[in-house]
mmCIF file of the N, C-alpha and C atoms, coordinates in Angstrom:
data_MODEL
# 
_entry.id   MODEL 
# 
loop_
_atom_site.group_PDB 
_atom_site.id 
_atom_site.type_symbol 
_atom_site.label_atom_id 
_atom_site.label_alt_id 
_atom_site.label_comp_id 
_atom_site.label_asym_id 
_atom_site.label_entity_id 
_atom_site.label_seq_id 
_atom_site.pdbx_PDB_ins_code 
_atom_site.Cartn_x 
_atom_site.Cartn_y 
_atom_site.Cartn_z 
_atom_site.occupancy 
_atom_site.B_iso_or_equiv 
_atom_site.pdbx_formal_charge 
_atom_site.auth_seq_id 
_atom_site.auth_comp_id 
_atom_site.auth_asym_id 
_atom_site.auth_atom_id 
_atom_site.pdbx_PDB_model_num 
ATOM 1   N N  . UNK A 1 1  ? 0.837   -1.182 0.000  1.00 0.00 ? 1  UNK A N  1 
ATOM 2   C CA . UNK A 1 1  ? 0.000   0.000  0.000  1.00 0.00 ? 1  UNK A CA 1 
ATOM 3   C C  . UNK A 1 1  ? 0.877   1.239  0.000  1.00 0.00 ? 1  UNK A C  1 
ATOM 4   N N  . UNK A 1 2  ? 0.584   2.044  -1.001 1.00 0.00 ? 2  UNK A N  1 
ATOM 5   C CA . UNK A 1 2  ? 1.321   3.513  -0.888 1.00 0.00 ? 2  UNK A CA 1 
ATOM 6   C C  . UNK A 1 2  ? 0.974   4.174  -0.133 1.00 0.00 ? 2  UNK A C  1 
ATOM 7   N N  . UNK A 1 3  ? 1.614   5.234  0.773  1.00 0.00 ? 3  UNK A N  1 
ATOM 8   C CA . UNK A 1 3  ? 1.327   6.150  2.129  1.00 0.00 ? 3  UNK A CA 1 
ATOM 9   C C  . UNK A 1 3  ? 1.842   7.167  1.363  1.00 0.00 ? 3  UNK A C  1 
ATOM 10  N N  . UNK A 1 4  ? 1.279   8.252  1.181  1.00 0.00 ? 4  UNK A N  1 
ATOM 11  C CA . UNK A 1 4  ? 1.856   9.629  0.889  1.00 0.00 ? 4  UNK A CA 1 
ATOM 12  C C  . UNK A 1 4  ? 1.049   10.990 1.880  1.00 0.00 ? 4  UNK A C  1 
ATOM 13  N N  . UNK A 1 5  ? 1.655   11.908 1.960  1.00 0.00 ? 5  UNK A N  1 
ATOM 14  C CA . UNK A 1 5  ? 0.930   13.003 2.618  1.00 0.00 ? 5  UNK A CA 1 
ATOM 15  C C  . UNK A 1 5  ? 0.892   14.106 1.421  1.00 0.00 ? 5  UNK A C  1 
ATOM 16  N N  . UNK A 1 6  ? 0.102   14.875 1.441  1.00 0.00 ? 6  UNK A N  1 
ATOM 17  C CA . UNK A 1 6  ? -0.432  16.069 0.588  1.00 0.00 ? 6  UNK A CA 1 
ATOM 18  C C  . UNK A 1 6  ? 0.192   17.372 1.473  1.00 0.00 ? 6  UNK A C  1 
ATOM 19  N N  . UNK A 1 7  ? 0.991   18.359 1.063  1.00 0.00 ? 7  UNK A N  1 
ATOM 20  C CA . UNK A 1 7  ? 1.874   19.034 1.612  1.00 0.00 ? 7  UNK A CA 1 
ATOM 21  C C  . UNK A 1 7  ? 2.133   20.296 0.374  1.00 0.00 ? 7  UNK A C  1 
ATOM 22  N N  . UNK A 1 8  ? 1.966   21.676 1.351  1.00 0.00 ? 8  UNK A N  1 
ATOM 23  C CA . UNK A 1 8  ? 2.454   22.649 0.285  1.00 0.00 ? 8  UNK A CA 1 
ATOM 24  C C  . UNK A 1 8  ? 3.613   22.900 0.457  1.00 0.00 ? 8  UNK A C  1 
ATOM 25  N N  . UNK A 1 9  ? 4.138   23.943 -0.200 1.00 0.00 ? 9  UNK A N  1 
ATOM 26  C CA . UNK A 1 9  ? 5.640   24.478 0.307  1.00 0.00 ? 9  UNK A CA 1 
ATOM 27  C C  . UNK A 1 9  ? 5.868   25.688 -0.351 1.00 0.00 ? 9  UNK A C  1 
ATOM 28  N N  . UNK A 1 10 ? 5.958   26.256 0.439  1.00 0.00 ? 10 UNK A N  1 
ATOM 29  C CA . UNK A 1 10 ? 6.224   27.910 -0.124 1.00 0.00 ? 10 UNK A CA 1 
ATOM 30  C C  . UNK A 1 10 ? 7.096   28.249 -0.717 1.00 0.00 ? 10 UNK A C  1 
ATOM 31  N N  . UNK A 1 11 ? 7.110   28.596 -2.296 1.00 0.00 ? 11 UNK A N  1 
ATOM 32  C CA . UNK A 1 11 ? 7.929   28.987 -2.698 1.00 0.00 ? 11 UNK A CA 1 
ATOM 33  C C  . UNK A 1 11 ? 9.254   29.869 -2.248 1.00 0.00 ? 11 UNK A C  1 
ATOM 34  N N  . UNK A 1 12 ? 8.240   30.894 -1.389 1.00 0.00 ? 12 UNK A N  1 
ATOM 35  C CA . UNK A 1 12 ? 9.140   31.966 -1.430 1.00 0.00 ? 12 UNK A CA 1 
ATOM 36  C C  . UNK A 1 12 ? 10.234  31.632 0.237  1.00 0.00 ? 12 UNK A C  1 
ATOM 37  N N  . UNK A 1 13 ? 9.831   31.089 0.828  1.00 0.00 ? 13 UNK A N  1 
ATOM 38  C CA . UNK A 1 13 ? 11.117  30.549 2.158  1.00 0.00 ? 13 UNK A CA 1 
ATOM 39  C C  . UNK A 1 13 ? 10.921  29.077 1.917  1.00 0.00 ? 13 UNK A C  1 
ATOM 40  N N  . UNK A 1 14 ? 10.604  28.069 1.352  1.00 0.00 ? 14 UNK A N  1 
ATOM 41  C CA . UNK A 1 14 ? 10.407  26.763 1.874  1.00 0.00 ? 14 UNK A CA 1 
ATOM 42  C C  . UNK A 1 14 ? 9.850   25.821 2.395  1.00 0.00 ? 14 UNK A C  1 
ATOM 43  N N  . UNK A 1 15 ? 9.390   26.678 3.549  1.00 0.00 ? 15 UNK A N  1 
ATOM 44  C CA . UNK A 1 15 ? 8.355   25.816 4.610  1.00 0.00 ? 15 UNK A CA 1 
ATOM 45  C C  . UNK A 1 15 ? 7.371   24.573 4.140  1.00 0.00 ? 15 UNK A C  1 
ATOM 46  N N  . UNK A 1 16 ? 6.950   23.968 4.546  1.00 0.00 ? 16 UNK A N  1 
ATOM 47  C CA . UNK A 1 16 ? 6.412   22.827 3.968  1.00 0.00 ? 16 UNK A CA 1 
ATOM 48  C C  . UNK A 1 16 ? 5.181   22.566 5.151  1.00 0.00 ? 16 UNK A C  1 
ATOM 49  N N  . UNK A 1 17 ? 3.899   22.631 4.563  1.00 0.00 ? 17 UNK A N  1 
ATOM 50  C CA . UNK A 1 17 ? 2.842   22.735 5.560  1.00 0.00 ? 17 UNK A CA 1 
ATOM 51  C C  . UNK A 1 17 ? 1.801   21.193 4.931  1.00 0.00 ? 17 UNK A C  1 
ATOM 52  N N  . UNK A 1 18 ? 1.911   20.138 6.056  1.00 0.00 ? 18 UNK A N  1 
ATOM 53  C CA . UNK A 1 18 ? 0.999   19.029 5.572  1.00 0.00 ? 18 UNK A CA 1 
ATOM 54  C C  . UNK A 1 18 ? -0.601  20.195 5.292  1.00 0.00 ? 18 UNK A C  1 
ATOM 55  N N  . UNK A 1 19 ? -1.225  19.165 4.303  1.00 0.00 ? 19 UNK A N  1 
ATOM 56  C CA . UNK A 1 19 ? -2.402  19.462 4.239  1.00 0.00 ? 19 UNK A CA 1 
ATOM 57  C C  . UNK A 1 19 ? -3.355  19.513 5.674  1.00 0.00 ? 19 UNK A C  1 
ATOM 58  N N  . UNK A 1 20 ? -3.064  17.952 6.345  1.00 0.00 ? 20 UNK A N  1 
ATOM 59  C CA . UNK A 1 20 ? -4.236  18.026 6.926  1.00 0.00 ? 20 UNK A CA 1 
ATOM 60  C C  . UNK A 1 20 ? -3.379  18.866 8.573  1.00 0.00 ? 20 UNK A C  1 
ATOM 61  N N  . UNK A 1 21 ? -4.100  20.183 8.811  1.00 0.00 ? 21 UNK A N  1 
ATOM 62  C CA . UNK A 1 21 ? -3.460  20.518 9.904  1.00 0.00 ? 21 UNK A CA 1 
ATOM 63  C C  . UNK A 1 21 ? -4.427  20.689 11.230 1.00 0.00 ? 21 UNK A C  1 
ATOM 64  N N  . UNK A 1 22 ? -5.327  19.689 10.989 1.00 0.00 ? 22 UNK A N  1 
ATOM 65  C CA . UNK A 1 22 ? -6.322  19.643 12.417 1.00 0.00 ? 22 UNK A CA 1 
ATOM 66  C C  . UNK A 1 22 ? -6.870  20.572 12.448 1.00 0.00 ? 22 UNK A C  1 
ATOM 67  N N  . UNK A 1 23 ? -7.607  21.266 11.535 1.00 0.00 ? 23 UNK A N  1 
ATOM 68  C CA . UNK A 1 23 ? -8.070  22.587 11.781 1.00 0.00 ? 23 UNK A CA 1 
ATOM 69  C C  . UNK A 1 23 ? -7.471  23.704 12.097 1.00 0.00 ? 23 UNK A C  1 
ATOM 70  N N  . UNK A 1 24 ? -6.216  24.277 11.872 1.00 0.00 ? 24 UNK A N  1 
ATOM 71  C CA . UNK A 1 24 ? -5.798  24.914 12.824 1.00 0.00 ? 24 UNK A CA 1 
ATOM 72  C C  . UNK A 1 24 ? -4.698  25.569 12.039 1.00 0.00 ? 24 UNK A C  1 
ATOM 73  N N  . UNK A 1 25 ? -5.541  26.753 11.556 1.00 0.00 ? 25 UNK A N  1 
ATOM 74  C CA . UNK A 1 25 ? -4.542  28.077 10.134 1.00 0.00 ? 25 UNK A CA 1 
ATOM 75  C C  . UNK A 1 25 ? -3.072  27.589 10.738 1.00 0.00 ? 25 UNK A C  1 
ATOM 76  N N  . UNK A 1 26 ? -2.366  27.230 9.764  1.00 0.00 ? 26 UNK A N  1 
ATOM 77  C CA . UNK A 1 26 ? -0.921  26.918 10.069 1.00 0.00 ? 26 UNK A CA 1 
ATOM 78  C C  . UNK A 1 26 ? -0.316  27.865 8.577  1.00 0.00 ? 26 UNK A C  1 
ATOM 79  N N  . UNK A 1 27 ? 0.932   29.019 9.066  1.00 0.00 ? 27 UNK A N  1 
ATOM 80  C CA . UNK A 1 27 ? 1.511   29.288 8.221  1.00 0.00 ? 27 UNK A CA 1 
ATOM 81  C C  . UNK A 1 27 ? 2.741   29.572 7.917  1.00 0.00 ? 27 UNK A C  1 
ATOM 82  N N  . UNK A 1 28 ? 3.621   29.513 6.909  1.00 0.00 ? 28 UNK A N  1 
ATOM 83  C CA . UNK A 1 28 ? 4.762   29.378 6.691  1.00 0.00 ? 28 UNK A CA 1 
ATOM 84  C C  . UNK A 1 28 ? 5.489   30.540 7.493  1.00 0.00 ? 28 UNK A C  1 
ATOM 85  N N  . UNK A 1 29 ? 6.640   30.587 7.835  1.00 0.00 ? 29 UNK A N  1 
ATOM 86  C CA . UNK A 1 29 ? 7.209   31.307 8.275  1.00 0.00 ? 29 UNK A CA 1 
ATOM 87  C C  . UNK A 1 29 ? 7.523   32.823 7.655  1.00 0.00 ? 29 UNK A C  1 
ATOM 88  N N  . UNK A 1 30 ? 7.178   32.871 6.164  1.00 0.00 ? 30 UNK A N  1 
ATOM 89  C CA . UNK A 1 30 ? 7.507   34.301 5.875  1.00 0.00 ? 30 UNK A CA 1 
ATOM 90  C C  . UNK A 1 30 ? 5.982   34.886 5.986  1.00 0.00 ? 30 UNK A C  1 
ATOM 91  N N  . UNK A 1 31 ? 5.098   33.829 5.714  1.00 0.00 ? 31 UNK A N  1 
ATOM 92  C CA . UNK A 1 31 ? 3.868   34.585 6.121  1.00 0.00 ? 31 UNK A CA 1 
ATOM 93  C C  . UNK A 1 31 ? 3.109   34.762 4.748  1.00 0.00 ? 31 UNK A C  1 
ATOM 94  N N  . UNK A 1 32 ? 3.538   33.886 3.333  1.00 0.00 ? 32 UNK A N  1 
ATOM 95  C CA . UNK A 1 32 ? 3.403   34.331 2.108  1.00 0.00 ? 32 UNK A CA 1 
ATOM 96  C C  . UNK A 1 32 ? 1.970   33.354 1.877  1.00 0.00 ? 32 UNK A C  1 
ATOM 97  N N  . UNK A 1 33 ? 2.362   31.866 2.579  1.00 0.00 ? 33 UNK A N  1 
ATOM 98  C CA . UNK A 1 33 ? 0.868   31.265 2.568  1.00 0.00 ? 33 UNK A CA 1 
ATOM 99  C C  . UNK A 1 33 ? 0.454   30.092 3.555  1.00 0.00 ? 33 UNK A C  1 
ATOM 100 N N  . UNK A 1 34 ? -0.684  29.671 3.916  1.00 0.00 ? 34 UNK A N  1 
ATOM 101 C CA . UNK A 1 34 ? -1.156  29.247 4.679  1.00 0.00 ? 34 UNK A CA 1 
ATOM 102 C C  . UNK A 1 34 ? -2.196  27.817 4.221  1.00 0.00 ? 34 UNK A C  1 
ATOM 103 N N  . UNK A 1 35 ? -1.987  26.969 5.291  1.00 0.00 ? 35 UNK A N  1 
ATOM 104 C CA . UNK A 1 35 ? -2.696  26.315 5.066  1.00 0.00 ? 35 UNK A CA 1 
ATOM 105 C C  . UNK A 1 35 ? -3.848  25.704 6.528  1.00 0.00 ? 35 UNK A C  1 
ATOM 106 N N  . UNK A 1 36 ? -5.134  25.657 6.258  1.00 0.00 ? 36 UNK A N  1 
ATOM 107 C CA . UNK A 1 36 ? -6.175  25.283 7.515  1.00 0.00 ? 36 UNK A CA 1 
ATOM 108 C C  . UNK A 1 36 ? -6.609  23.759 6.373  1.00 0.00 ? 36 UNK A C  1 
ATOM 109 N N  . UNK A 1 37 ? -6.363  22.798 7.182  1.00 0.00 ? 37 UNK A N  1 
ATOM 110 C CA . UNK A 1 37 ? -7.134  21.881 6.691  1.00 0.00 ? 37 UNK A CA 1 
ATOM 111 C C  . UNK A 1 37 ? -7.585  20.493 7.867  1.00 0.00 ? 37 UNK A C  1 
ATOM 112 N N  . UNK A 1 38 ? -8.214  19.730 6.911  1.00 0.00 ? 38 UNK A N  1 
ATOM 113 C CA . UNK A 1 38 ? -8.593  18.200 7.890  1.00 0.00 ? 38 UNK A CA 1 
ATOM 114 C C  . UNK A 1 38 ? -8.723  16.969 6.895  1.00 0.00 ? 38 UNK A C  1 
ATOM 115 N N  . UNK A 1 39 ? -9.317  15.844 7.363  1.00 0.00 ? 39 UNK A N  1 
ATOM 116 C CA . UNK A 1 39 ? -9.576  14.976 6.429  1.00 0.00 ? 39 UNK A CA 1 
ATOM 117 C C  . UNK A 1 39 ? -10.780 15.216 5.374  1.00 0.00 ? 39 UNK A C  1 
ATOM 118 N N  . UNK A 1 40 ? -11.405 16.321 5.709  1.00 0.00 ? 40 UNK A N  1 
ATOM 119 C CA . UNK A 1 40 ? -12.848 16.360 5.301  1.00 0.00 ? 40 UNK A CA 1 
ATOM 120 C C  . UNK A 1 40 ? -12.325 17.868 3.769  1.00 0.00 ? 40 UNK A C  1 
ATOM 121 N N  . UNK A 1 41 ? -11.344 18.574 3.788  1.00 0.00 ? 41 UNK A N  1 
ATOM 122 C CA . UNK A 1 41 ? -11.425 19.677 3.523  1.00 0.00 ? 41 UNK A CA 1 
ATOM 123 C C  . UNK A 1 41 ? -9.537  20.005 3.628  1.00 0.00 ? 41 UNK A C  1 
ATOM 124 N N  . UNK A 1 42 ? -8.919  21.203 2.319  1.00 0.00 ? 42 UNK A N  1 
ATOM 125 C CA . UNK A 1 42 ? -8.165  21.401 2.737  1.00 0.00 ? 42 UNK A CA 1 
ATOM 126 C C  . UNK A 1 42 ? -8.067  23.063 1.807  1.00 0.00 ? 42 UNK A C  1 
ATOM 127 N N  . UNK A 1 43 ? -8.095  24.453 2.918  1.00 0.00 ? 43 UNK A N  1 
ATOM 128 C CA . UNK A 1 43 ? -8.158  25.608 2.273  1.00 0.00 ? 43 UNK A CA 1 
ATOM 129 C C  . UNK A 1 43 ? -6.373  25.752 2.485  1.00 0.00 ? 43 UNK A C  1 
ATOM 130 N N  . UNK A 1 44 ? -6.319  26.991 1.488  1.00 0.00 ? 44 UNK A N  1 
ATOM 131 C CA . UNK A 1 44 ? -4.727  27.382 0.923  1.00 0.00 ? 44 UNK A CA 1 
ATOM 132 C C  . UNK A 1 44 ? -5.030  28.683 0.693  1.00 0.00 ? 44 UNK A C  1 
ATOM 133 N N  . UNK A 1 45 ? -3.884  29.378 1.640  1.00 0.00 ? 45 UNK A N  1 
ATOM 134 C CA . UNK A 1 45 ? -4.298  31.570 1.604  1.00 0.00 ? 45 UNK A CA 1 
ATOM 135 C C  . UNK A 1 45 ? -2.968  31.328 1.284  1.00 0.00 ? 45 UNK A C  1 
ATOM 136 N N  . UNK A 1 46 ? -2.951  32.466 0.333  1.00 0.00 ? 46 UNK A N  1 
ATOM 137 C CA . UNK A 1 46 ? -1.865  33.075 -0.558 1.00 0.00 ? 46 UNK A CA 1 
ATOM 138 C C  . UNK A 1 46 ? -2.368  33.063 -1.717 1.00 0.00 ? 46 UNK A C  1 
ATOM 139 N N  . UNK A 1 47 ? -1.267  33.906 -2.576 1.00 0.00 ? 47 UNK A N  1 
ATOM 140 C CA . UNK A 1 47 ? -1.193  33.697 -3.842 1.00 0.00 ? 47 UNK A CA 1 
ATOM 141 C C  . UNK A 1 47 ? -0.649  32.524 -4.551 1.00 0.00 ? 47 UNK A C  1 
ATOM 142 N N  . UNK A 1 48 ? -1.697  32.124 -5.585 1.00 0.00 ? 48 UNK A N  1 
ATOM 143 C CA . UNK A 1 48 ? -1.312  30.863 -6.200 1.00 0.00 ? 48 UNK A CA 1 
ATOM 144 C C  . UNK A 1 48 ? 0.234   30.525 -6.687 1.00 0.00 ? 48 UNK A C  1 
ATOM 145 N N  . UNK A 1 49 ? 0.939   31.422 -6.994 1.00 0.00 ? 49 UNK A N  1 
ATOM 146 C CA . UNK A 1 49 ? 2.278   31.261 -7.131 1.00 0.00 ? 49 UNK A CA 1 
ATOM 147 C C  . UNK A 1 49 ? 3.027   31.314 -6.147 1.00 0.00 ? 49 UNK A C  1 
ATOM 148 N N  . UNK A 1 50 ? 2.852   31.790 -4.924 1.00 0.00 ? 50 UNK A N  1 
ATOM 149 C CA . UNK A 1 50 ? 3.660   31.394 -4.046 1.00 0.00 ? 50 UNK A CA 1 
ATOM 150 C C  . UNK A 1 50 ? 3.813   30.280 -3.327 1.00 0.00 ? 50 UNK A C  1 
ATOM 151 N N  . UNK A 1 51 ? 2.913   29.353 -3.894 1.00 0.00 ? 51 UNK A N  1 
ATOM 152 C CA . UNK A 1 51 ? 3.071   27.742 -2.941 1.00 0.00 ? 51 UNK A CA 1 
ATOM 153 C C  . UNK A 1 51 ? 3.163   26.638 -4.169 1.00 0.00 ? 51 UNK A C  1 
ATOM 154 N N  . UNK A 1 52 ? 3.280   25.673 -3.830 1.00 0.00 ? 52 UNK A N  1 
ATOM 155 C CA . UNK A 1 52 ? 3.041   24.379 -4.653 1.00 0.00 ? 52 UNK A CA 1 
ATOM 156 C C  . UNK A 1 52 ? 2.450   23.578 -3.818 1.00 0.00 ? 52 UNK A C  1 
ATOM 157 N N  . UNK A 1 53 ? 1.524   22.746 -4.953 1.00 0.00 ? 53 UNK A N  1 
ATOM 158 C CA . UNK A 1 53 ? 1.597   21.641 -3.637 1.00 0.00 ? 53 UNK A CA 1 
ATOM 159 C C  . UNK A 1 53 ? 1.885   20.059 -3.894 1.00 0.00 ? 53 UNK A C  1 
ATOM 160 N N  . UNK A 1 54 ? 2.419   19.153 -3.430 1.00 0.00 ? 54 UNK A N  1 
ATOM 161 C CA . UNK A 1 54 ? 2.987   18.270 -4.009 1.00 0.00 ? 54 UNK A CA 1 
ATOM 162 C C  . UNK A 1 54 ? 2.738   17.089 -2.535 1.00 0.00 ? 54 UNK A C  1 
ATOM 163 N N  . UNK A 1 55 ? 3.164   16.074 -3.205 1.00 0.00 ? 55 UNK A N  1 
ATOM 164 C CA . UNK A 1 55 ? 3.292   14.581 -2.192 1.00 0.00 ? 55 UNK A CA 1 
ATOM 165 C C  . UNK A 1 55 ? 4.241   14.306 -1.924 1.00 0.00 ? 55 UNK A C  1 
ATOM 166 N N  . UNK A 1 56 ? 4.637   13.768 -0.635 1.00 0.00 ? 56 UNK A N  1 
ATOM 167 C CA . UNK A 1 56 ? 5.156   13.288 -0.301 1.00 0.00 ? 56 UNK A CA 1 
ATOM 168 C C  . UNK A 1 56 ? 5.316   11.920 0.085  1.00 0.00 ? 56 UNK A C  1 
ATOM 169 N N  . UNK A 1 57 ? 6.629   11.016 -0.204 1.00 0.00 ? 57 UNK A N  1 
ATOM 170 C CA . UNK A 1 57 ? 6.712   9.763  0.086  1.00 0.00 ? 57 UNK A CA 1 
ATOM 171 C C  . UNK A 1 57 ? 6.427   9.106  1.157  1.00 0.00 ? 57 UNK A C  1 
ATOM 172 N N  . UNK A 1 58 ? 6.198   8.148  2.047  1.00 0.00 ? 58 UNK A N  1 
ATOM 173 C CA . UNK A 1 58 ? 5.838   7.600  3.124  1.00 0.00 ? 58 UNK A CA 1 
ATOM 174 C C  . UNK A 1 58 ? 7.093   6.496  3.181  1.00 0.00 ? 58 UNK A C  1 
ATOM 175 N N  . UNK A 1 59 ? 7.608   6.150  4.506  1.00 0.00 ? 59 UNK A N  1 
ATOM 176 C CA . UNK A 1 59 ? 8.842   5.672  4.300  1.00 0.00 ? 59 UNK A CA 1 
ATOM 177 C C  . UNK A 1 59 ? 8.459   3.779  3.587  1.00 0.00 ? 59 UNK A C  1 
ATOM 178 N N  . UNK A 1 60 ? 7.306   3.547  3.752  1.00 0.00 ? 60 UNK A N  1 
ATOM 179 C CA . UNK A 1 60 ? 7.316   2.350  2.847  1.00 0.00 ? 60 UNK A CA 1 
ATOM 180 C C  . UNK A 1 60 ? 7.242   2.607  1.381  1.00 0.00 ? 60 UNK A C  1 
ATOM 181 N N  . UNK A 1 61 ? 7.132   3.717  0.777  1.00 0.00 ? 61 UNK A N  1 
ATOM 182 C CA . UNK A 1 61 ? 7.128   4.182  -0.446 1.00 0.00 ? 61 UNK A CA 1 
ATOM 183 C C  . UNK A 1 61 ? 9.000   4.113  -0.935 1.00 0.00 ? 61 UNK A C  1 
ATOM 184 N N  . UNK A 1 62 ? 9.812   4.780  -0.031 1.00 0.00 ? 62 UNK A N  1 
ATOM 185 C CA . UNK A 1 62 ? 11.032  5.449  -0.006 1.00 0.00 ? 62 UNK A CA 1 
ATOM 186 C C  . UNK A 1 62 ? 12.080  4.185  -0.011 1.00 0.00 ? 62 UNK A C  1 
ATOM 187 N N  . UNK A 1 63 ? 11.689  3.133  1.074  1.00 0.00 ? 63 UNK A N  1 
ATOM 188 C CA . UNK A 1 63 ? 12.637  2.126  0.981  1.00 0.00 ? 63 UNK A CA 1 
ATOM 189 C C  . UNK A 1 63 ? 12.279  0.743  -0.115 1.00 0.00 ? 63 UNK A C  1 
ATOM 190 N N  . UNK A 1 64 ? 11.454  1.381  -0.460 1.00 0.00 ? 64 UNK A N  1 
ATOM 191 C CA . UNK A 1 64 ? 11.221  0.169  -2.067 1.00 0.00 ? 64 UNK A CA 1 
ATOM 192 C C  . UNK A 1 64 ? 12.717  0.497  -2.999 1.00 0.00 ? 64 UNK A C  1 
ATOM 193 N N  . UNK A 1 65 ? 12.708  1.977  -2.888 1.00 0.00 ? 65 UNK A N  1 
ATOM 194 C CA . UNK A 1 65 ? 13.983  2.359  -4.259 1.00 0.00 ? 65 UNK A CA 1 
ATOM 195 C C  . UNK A 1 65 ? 14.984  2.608  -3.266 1.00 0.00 ? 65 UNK A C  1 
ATOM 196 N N  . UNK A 1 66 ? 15.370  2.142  -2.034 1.00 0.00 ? 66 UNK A N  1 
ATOM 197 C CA . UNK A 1 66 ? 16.795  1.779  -1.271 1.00 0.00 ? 66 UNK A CA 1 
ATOM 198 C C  . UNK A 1 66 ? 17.622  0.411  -1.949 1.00 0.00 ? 66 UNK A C  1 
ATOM 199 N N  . UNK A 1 67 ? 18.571  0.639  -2.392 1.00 0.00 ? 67 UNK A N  1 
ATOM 200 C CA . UNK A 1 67 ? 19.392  -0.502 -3.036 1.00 0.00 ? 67 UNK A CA 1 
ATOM 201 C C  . UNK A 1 67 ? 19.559  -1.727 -1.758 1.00 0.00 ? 67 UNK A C  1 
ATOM 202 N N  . UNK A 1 68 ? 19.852  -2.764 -2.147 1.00 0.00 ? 68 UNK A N  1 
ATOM 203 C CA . UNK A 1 68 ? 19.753  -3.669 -0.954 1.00 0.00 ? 68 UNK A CA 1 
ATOM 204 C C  . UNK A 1 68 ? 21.135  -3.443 -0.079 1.00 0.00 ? 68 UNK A C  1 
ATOM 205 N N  . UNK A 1 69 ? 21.130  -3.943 1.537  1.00 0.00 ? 69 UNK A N  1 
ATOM 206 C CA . UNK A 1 69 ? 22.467  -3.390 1.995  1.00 0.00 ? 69 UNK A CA 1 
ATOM 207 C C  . UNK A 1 69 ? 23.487  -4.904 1.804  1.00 0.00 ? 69 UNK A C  1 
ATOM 208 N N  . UNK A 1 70 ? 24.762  -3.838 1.363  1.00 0.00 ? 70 UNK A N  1 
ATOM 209 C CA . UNK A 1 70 ? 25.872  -4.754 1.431  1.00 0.00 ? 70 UNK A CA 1 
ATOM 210 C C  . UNK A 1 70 ? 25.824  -6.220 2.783  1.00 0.00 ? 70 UNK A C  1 
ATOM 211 N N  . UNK A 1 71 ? 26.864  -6.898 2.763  1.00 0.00 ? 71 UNK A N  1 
ATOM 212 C CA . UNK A 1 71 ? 26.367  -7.993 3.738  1.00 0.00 ? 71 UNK A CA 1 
ATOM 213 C C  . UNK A 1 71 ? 27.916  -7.302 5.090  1.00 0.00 ? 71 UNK A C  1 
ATOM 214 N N  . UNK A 1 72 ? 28.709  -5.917 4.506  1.00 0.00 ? 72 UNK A N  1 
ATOM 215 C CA . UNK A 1 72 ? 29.466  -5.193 5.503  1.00 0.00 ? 72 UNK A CA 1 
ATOM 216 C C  . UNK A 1 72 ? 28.557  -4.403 6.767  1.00 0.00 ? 72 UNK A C  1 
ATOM 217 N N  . UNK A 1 73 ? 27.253  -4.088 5.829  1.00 0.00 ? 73 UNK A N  1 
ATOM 218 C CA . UNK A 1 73 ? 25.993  -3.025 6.307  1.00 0.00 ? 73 UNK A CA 1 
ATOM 219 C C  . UNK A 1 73 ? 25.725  -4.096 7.159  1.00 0.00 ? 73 UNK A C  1 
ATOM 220 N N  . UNK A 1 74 ? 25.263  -4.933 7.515  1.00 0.00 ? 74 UNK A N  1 
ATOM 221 C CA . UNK A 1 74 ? 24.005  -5.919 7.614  1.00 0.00 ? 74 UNK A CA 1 
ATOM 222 C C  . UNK A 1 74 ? 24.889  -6.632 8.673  1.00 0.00 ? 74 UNK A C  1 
ATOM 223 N N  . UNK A 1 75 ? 26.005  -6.906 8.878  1.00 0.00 ? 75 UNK A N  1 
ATOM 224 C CA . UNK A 1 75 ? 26.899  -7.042 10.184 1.00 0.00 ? 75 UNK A CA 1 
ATOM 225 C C  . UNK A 1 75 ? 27.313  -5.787 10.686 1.00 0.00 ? 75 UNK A C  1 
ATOM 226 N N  . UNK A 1 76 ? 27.003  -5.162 10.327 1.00 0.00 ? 76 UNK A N  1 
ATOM 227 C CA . UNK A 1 76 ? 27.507  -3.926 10.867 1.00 0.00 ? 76 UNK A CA 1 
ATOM 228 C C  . UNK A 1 76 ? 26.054  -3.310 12.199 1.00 0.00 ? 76 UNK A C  1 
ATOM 229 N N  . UNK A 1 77 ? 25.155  -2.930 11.072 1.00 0.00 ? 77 UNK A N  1 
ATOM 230 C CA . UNK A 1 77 ? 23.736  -3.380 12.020 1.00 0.00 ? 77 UNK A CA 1 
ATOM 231 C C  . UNK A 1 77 ? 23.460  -4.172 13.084 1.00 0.00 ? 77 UNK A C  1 
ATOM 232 N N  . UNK A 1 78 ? 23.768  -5.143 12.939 1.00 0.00 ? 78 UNK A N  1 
ATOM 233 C CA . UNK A 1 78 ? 23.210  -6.559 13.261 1.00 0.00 ? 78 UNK A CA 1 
ATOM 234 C C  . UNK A 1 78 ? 24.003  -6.380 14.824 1.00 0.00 ? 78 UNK A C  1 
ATOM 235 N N  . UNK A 1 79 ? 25.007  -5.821 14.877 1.00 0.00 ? 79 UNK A N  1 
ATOM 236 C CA . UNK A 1 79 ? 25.897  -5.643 16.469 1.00 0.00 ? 79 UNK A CA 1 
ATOM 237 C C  . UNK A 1 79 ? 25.696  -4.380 16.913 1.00 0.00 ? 79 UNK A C  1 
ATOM 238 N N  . UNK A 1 80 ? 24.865  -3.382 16.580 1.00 0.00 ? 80 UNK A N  1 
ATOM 239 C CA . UNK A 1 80 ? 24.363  -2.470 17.072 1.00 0.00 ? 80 UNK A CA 1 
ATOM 240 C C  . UNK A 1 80 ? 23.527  -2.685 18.402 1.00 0.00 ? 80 UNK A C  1 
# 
């Protein structure tokens, strides 16, 4: 099963705001845009060019395209 989260990110500093934020206006640090959302609903303040919004991987998504570990890795681990 794929896990991804729905996430903007402000162009203009970075910040990266999940969609769903419990209700609760969350906004980037320069203040350019915002996001209030839940499972039901997700609003976006700013100007349309100052955010994107894009997905993010879920770490069972991420370690599918991890190359397998050496068998140096895997004793190395393994005495941790």
């Amino acid at each position: 099963m794929s896990i991804t989260e729905t996430t903007y990110k402000c162009k203009k500093c970075g910040d990266e705001i999940p969609a769903n934020t419990n209700k609760n206006l969350t906004s980037c640090k320069c203040g350019a845009s915002a996001v209030d959302g839940c499972a039901d609903y997700v609003r976006v303040i700013g100007d349309r060019e100052d955010w994107k919004q894009w997905e993010v991987a879920g770490a069972e998504d991420v370690v599918k395209h991890l190359p397998p570990l050496t068998k140096e890795e895997v004793e190395h681990y393994e005495g941790l």
